[in-house]
Structure formats: structure tokens, C-alpha cells
C-alpha positions in Angstrom: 0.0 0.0 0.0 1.3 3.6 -0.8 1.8 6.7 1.5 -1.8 7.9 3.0 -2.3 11.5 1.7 -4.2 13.9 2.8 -6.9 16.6 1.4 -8.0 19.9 2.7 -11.1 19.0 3.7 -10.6 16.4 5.5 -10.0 13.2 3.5 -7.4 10.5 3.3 -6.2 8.3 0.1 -4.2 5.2 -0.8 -3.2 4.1 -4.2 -2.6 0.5 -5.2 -1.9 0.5 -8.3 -4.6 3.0 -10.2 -7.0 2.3 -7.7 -7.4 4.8 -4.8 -9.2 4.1 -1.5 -10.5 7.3 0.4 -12.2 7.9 3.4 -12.5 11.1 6.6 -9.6 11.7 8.7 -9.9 11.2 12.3 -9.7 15.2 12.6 -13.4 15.2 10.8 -14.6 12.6 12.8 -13.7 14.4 16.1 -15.2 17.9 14.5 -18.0 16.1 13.5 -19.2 13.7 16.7 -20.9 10.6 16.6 -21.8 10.2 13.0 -25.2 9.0 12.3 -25.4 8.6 8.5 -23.6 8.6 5.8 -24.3 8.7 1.7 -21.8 7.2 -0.7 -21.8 7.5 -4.7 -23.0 4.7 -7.1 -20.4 2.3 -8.3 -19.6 3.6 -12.1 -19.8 7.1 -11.3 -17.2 9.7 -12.5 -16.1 12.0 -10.4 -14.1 14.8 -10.4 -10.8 16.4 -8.3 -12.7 18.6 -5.5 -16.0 17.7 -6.5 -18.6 16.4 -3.8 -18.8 12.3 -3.2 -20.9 11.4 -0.4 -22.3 13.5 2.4 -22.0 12.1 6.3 -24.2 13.6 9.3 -23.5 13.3 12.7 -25.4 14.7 16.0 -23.8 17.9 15.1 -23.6 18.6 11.4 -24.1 17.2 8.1 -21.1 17.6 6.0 -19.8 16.8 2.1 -17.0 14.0 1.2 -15.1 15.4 -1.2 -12.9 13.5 -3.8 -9.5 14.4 -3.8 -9.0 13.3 -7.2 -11.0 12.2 -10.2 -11.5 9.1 -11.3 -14.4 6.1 -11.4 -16.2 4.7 -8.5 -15.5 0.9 -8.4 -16.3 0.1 -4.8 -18.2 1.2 -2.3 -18.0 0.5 1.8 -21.8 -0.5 2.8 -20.8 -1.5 5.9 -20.6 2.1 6.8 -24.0 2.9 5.2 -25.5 0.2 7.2 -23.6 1.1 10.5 -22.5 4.6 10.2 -21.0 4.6 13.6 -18.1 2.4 12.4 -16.9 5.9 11.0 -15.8 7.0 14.1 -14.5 3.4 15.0 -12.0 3.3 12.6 -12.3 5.9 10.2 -8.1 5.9 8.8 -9.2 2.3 8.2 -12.0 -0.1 7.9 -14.2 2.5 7.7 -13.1 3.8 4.0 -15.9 5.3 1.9 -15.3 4.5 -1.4 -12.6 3.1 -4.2 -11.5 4.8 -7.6 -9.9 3.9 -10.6 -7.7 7.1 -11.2 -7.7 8.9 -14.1 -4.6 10.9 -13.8 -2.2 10.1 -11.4 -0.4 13.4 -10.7 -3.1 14.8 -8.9 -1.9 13.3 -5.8 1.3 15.5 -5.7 -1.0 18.5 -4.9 -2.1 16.2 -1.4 -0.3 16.6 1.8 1.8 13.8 3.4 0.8 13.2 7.0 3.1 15.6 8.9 1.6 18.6 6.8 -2.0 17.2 7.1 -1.1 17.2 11.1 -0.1 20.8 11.1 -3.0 21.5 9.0 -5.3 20.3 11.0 -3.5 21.8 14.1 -3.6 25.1 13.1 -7.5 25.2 11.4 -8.4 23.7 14.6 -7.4 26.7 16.5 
């Protein structure tokens, strides 16, 4: 498995190969409290870098999952839309959202690596 990278607003990603797995960081999870629900997209939908993917609410909020890259949906985690509280169980792990084939590659570069998605968070937190 590659280096996790980081997004912005919150997500994570892996690449194996073209395929990218991305989910919330724990950071959302602890802005956003016990998550309740959550919305994923349709396997063999396109999506696009920065475009909106799903949609989680918690007790708190309801907030967007973005896509930090483009690519095709080719899996989705249902065990998260049956059991949305695994989100905040594990949500740097078994509680991914969703799988892409990747249409280009180099978008990752623009994500952060973990030590600049800490200070990130770190410093939006405050």
C-alpha cells in the first residue's frame, strides 16, 4: 500500500496501483461527533478532483465528502451505510468510503503527506 495522503477538507487516500481508497480523517470525525449517516456514490460514477462524493451527518452537522482526485467509482463500503457509527471506529481504516480507478495520477502531488495534514489540521483547529 502507498503513503496515505491527505486533502484539505478532511479526506485521506491510498493508491494501489490506479486504484485509490479514500475515506474522513480522524480530525473530521472528532469535528463532527458521533456520526449517524452517511451517503456514498454509485459504483460507475465519474467523479471529479474537488467535486462532492458522499455526504455524512453526525449529532452535530451534516457535512460533504469530497474526492481528492477524479477518477471512477469501483467500490463502495456499505458497511458504513448500514452502520454509520463504524466511521468513528476506525475511520483511517475499515471505515473507507469509497474506491477509484484514477484517471490521472499526478493529482496526488497536490495532497499533503501526514506531517503537513497534522499541522494543517493543528492550526484550522485553532
Amino acid at each position: 500500500m502507498s503513503e496515505v495522503k491527505f486533502s484539505k477538507e478532511h479526506e485521506w487516500i491510498t493508491l494501489e496501483g490506479d486504484v485509490a481508497t479514500i475515506g474522513i480523517t480522524k480530525h473530521a470525525t472528532e469535528m463532527l461527533g458521533d456520526i449517524v449517516f452517511a451517503e456514498l456514490p454509485e459504483k460507475g460514477t465519474n467523479v471529479e478532483k474537488d467535486g462532492t462524493a458522499g455526504v455524512v451527518e453526525s449529532t452535530k452537522a451534516a457535512s460533504d465528502v469530497y474526492t481528492p482526485v477524479s477518477g471512477e467509482v469501483v467500490d463502495t463500503n456499505q458497511a458504513i451505510v448500514d452502520d454509520p457509527s463504524k466511521i468513528n471506529e476506525d475511520p483511517e481504516g475499515s471505515a473507507w468510503f469509497f474506491k477509484l480507478k484514477m484517471k490521472d495520477q499526478s493529482e496526488m502531488d497536490s495532497l499533503m503527506n501526514k506531517e503537513e495534514y497534522d499541522k494543517f489540521a493543528k492550526e484550522s483547529a485553532s
